[in-house]
C-alpha positions as CSV (number, residue, x, y, z in Angstrom):
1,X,-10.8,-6.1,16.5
2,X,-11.3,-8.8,14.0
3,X,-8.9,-10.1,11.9
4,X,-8.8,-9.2,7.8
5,X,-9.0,-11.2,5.1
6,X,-7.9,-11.5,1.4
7,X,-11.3,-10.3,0.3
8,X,-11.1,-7.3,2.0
9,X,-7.7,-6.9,1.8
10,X,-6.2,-3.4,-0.2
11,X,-4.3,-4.1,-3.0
12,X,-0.9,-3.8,-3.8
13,X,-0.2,-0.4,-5.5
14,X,2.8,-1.6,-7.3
15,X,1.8,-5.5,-8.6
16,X,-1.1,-5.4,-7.5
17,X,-1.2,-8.8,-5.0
18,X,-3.8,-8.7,-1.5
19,X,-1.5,-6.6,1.2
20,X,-2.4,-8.6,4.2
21,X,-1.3,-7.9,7.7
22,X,2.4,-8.7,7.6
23,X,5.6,-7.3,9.2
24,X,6.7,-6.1,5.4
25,X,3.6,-4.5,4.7
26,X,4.4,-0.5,4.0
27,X,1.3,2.4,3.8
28,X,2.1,5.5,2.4
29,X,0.0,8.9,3.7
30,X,-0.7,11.5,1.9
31,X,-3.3,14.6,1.6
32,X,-4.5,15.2,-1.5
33,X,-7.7,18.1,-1.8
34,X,-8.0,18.0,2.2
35,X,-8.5,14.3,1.8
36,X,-6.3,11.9,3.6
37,X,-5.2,8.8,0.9
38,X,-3.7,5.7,1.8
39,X,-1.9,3.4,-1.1
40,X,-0.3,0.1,0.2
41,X,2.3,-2.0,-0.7
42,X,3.1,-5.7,0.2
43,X,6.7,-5.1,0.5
44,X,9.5,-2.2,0.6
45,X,11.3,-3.6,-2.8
46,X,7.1,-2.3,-4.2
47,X,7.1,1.1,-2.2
48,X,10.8,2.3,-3.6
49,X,9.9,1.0,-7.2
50,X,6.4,3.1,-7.0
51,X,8.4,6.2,-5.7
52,X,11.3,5.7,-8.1
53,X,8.3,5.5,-11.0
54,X,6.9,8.6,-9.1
55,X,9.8,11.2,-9.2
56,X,10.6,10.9,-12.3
């Protein structure tokens, strides 16, 4: 296994900044049209504002 870097890093869905490998890093799952789709966030304070903005 190889390590990642910033380049190929996903992006934070909330702000937007490189999610690296970190102990604060959250992904969140879903299946949308038999498709599995991933959306990352760099900390838990971004997941709970993106599924605040979500359920609205």
């Amino acid at each position: 296994m190889t390590d990642s870097t910033d380049e190929d890093s996903p992006e934070c869905r909330t702000c937007g900044d490189p999610v690296g490998p970190a102990s604060e890093q959250r992904v969140v799952t879903t299946v949308e049209d038999g498709a599995a789709v991933y959306r990352y966030f760099c900390t838990d304070d971004c997941r709970e504002q993106w599924e605040s903005s979500n359920s609205a």
